[in-house]
N, C-alpha and C positions, 0 to 999 in steps of 0.2 A: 458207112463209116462208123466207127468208134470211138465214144471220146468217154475218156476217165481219168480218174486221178492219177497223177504218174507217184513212181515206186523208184525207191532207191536205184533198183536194180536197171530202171531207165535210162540211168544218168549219164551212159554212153551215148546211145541214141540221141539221146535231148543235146550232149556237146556235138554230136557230128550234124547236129541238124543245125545247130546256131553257129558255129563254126563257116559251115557249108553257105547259109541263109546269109551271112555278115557279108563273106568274101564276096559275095555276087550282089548282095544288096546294096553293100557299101561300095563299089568300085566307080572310080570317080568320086566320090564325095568322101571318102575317108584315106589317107596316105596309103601306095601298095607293098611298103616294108611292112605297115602297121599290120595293115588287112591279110598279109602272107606270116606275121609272126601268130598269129592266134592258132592255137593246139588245142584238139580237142582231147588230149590227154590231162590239161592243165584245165580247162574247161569240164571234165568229166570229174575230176576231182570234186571244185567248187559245188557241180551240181548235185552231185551225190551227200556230200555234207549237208546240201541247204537241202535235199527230198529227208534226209533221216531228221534234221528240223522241224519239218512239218513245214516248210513251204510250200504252200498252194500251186500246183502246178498242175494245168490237164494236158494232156496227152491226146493227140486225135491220129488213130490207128487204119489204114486206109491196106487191106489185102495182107495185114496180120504185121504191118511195119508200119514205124511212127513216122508220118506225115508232118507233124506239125506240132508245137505245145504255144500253149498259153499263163504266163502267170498274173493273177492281180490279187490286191488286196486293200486293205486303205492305205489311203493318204500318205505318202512321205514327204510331201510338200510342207513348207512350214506356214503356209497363209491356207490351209488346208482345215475344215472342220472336219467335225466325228463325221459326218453321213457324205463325206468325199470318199471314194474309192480312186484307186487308181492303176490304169492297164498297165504295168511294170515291163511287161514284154511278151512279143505276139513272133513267134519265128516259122517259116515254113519252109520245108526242104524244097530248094528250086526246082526239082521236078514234080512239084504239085503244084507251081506257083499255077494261078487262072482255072485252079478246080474247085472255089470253094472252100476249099478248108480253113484258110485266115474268118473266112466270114463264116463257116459253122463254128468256130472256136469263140469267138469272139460275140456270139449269139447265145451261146451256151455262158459265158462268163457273166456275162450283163444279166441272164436274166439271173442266174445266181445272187450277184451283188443286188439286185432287186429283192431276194426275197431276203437277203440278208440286211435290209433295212437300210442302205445306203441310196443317196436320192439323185448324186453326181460321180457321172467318173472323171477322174482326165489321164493325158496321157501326152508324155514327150516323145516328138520327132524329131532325127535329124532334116536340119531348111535342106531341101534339093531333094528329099527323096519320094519322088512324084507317086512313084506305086501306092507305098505304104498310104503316102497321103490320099492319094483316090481311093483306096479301101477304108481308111477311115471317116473323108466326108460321106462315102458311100451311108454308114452305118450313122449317119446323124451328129457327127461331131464336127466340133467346128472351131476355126483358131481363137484363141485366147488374146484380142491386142495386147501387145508388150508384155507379154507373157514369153522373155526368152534367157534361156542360162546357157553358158559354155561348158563343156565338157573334153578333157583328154581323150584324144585319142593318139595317141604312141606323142613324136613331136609336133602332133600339132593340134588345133584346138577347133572342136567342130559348135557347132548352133545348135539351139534344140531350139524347138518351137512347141508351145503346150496349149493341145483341145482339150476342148470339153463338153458336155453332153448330157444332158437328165437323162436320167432312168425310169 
């Protein structure tokens, strides 16, 4: 496998993988107008803006097609210090989900934020989504008590729940 910086020119790939990753990851815990209105044309847009940006984003290339990306960077938490980082978002296309690649992506990121001087990460889950969460206590995180925000999604209003983790 391959993992590198994604490129503008990714920012299809990167929408049909989170597009693809949402629908299936989300079902059940997110509304299915909500989870059937997301575009990855509307999605391709945003992401290619935010790659010409310079947002951080890796790409992990699995047989010359993108498997999966990862973005993080610090803190956008507001009880957040300088040496908080935090995992923004971890997608993988469901036909790699159980190969690893969430967990080389996310191995690859940490030790980054390691050597970029930050000492904690954390990261917001949707409550009910068991996967994602057994991939993350897998890697050492672990929930934050009362640590939870609400968040839109289409008409309704889901849970986040926020780990966390030394470096």
């Amino acid at each position: 496998m391959l993992l590198r910086p994604a490129r503008a020119t990714d920012a299809r790939r990167i929408a049909e993988i989170h597009v693809r990753a949402w629908q299936s990851g989300y079902a059940g815990l997110m509304p299915v107008d909500y989870l059937a209105s997301l575009s990855v044309t509307q999605s391709e847009e945003r992401w290619r803006k935010s790659l010409e940006a310079g947002t951080a984003v890796t790409l992990c290339e699995r047989d010359g097609v993108g498997a999966g990306w990862i973005s993080v960077g610090a803190s956008r938490d507001s009880d957040a210090g300088v040496h908080v980082a935090e995992l923004r978002a971890l997608n993988v296309c469901p036909d790699h989900w159980g190969h690893g690649v969430g967990r080389l992506l996310c191995s690859d990121a940490l030790r980054s934020l390691s050597e970029a001087s930050f000492r904690e990460i954390t990261l917001w889950v949707v409550e009910g989504n068991a996967r994602a969460i057994r991939c993350y206590e897998s890697l050492g995180f672990a929930l934050e008590p009362g640590a939870v925000q609400r968040e839109p999604a289409g008409d309704a209003v889901t849970t986040e729940l926020r780990y966390r983790r030394r470096l």
